[in-house]
N, C-alpha and C positions, 0 to 999 in steps of 0.2 A: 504494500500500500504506500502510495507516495504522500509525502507530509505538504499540506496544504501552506501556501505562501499569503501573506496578506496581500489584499489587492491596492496597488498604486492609484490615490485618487488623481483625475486631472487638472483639479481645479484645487484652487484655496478655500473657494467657497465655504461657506459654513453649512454642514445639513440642519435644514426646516428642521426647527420642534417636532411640530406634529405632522403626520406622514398624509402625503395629499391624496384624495380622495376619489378628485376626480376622474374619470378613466375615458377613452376614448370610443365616441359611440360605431359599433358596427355598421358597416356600409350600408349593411341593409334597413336600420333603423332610420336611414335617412328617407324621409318620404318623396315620393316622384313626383314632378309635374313643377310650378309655379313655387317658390321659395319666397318666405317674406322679403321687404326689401332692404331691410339690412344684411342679410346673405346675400341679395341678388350685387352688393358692394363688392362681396371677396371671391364671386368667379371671376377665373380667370381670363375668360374673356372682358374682363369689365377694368382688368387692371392698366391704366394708364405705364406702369412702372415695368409691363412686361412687354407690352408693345411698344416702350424703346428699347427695350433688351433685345426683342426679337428685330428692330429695325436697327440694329449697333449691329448684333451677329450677321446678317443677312449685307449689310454695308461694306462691314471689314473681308466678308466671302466674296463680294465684289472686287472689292479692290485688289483682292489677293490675287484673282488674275490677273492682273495686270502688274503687278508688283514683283512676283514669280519671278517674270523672265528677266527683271533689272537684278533682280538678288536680295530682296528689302523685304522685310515684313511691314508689316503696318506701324508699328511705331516708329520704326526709323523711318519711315515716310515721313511724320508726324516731325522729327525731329529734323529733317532734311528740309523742309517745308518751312519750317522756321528761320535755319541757316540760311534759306533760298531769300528773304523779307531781310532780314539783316544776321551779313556773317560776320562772326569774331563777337558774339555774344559768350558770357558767360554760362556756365553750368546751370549757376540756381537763375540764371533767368530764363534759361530754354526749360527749366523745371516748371518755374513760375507761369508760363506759353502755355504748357500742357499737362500741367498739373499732375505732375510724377516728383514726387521724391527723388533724394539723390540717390538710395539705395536700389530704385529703380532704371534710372537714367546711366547712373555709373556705367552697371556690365555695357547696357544698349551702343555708348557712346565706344567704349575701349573696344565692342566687337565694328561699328562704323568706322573707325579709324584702323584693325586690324584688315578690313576691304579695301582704304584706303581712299574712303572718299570725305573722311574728316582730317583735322589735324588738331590737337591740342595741346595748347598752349598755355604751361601757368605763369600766373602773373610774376614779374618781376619787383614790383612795389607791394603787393599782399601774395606770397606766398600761398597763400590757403584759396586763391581765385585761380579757377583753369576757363580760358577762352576758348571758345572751339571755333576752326576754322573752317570754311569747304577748301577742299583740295580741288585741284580741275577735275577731276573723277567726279566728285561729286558735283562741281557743278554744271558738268554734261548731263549728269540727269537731270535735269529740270526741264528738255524739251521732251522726254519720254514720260516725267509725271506731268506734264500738260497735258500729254495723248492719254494719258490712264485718266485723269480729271475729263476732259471731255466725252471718253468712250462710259465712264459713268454714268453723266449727266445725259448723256443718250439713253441708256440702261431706263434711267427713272422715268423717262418719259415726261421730265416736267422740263416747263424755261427756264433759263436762268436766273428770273425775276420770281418767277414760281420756288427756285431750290435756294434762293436771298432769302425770301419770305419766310422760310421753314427754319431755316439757321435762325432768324432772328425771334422767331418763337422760341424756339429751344434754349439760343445762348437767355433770352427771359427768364423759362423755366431755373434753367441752373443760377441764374444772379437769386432769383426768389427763392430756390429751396437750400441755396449756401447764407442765404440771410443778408446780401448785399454789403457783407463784411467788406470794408479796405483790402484792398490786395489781393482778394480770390474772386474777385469781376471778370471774369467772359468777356474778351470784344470780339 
């Protein structure tokens, strides 16, 4: 017989006093047809929060064709797109653009520079600043993400006045649901 081990909690948490009660109702207790309307809130079809998840996924699946054949995923698009607006920005400001951390941006940037289409450069006066530059590699891409930007905006089937329109609701959304904080504004 093997001697039982105590089990490793994964949290700090503190366990509840009293043990909870409630339990999960079976499938079939749910009744068919019309749902009041405070349920009719939490189908899924009803979730605003999913249909930009599935309109992100379905987006990024776009662009990836076309992204593919340069060598770029989607965020070093993202990243490259920035340097294309203005190059020789810092780190925490291309962070700042697209709202990634630097434990995120870090790898993305050292694997773009090991392609060769970045160059980074730390500061000379703060030490603790790294610039990133486009190399000519990189910015040769920018008439191939032209072509993958407009073979999108075909994809949608909307104007360009139509896919302004949508950006500018959304970048909305996000100012409203970040709280219109200083410094995390969407332009």
């Amino acid at each position: 017989m093997s001697e039982k081990l105590p089990l490793k909690r994964a949290s700090a948490r503190p366990i509840p006093a009293r043990p909870i009660t409630a339990r999960p109702i079976p499938a079939t207790r749910i009744p068919e047809g019309p749902q009041p309307l405070g349920y009719d809130l939490i189908r899924l079809e009803n979730q605003l929060c999913f249909a930009l998840y599935a309109a992100t996924c379905a987006m990024t699946r776009t662009y990836r064709d076309y992204l593919e054949p340069m060598g770029l995923t989607y965020p070093q698009y993202l990243v490259l797109m920035v340097l294309w607006e203005t190059d020789g920005v810092t780190v925490s400001q291309i962070g700042n653009r697209l709202r990634l951390d630097s434990g995120t941006l870090t790898p993305l940037l050292k694997r773009l520079e090991g392609m060769g289409l970045v160059i980074r450069e730390r500061s000379r006066i703060d030490g603790r600043e790294v610039a990133i530059l486009l190399s000519s590699q990189g910015l040769d891409l920018r008439d191939l993400a032209l072509d993958a930007r407009l073979s999108v905006a075909c994809r949608l089937g909307m104007t360009e006045g139509q896919i302004l329109d949508l950006r500018s609701d959304l970048i909305d959304l996000v100012n409203q649901l970040d709280g219109g904080s200083t410094g995390s504004q969407v332009d």
